[in-house]
C-alpha positions in Angstrom: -196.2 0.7 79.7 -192.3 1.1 79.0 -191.5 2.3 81.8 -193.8 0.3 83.9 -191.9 -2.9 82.1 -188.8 -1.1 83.2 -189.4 -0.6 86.6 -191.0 -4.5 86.6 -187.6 -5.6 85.5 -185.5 -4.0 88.4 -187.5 -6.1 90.8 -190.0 -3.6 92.2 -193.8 -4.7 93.1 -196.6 -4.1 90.4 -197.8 -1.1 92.7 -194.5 0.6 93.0 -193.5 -0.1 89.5 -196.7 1.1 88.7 -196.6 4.4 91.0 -193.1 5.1 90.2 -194.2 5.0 86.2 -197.0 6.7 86.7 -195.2 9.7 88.5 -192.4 10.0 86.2 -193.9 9.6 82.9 -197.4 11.3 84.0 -195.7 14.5 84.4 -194.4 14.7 80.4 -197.7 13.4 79.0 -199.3 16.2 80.4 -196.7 18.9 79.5 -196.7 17.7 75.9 -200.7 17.6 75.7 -200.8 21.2 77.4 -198.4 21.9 74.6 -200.0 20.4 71.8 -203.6 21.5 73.0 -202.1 25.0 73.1 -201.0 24.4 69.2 -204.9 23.3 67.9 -207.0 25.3 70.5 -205.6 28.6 68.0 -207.6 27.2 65.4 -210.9 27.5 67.7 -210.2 31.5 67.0 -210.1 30.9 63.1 -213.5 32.4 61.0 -213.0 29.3 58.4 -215.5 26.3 59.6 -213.3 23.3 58.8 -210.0 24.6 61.0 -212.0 25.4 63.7 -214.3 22.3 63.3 -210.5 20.1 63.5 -208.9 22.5 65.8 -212.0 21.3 68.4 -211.7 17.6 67.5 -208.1 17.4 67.7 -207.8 19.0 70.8 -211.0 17.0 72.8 -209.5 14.1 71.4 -205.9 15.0 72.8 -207.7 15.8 76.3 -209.5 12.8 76.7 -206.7 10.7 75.5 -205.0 12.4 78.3 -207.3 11.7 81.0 -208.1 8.2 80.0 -204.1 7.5 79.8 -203.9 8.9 83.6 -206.5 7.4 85.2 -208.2 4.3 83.4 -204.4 2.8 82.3 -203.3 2.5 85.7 -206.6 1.0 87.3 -206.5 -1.7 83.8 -203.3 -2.7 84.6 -203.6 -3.5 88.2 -206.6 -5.6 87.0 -205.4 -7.7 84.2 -201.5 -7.6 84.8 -199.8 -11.1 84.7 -196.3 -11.8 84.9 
């Protein structure tokens, strides 16, 4: 939503700003989820109940944080955004 205030400021269109956002910032939320899910989908391998019981809550969370922030944001924006 930073950037998207960013790109709002320099005089582009909702959609563009929006687009332009989306495209640039989509692409590091996704590296550092791959990353991150990487980190707590070890603890799936662990023989100890509770690491492997927060290893797969940690990392569903992180993935559908992920997905909701790439395709429900966008589509909530274009709905309620006022200048």
């Amino acid at each position: 939503m930073s950037r998207l205030r960013i790109e709002l400021t320099n005089g582009l269109t909702l959609l563009y700003a929006l687009k332009r956002s989306y495209l640039t910032t989509g692409k590091s939320l996704t590296i550092t989820t791959c990353i991150l899910l990487t980190g707590f989908l070890s603890l799936l391998t662990s023989s100890f109940g509770s690491a492997y019981s927060i290893g797969l809550l940690i990392s569903l969370g992180l993935l559908f944080a992920l997905l909701l922030n790439l395709t429900l944001l966008p589509i909530l924006l274009l709905l309620l955004y006022k200048k």
